[in-house]
C-alpha positions as CSV (number, residue, x, y, z in Angstrom):
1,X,-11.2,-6.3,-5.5
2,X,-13.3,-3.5,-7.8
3,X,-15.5,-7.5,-9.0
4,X,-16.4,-8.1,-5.4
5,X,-17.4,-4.1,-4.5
6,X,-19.3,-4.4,-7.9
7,X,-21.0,-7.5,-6.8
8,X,-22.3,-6.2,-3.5
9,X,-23.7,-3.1,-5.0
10,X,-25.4,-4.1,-8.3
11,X,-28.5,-5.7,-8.1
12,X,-29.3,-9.4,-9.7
13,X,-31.1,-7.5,-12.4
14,X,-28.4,-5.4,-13.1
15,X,-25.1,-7.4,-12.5
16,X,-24.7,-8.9,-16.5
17,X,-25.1,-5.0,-17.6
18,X,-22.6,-3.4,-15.1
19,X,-20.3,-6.1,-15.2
20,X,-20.4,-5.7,-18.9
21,X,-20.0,-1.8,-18.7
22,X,-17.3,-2.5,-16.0
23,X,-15.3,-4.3,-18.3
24,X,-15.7,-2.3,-21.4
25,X,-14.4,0.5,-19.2
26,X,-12.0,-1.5,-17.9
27,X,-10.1,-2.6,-21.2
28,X,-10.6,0.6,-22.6
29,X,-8.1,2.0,-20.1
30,X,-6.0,-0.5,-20.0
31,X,-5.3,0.5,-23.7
32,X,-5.6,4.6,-23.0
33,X,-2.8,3.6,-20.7
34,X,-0.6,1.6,-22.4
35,X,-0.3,4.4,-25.1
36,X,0.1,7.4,-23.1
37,X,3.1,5.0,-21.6
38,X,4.5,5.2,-25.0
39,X,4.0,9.0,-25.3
40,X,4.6,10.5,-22.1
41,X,8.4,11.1,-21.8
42,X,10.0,9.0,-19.1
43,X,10.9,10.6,-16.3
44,X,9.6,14.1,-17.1
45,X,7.5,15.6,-13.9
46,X,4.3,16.1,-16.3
47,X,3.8,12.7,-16.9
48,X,4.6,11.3,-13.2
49,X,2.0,13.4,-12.1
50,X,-0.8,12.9,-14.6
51,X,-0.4,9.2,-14.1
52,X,-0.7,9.3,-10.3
53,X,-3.9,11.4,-10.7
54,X,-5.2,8.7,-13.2
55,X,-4.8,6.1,-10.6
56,X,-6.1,8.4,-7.8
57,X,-9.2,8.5,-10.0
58,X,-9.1,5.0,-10.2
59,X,-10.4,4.8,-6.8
60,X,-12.7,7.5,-6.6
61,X,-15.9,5.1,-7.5
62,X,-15.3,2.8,-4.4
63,X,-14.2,5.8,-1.9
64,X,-17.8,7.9,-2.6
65,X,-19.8,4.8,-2.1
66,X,-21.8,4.2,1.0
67,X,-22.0,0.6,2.0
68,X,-23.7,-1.0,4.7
């Protein structure tokens, strides 16, 4: 979903860069995210929230985005 949005508003002389970007930023927090798993303590109301407001911000790019 987030490759297709990024497709339709990159240019063709932009695409390899901010596909690039997308993925660097991508991984990255796939890895911030996998360790604050393992620090967070389970359950605890401090670390349900600040994960829901990582994803929340997860969507942010695509939701301020005029397309049409």
């Amino acid at each position: 979903m987030i490759e297709a949005w990024l497709q339709a508003e990159v240019t063709n002389e932009t695409r390899g860069r901010a596909m690039g970007l997308y993925r660097i930023a991508d991984m990255g927090a796939s890895l911030v995210a996998e360790l604050l798993i393992g620090v967070l303590t389970p359950a605890a109301y401090v670390s349900y929230n600040l994960l829901a407001i990582l994803c929340c911000a997860a969507l942010l790019p695509m939701a301020l985005t005029c397309s049409g």
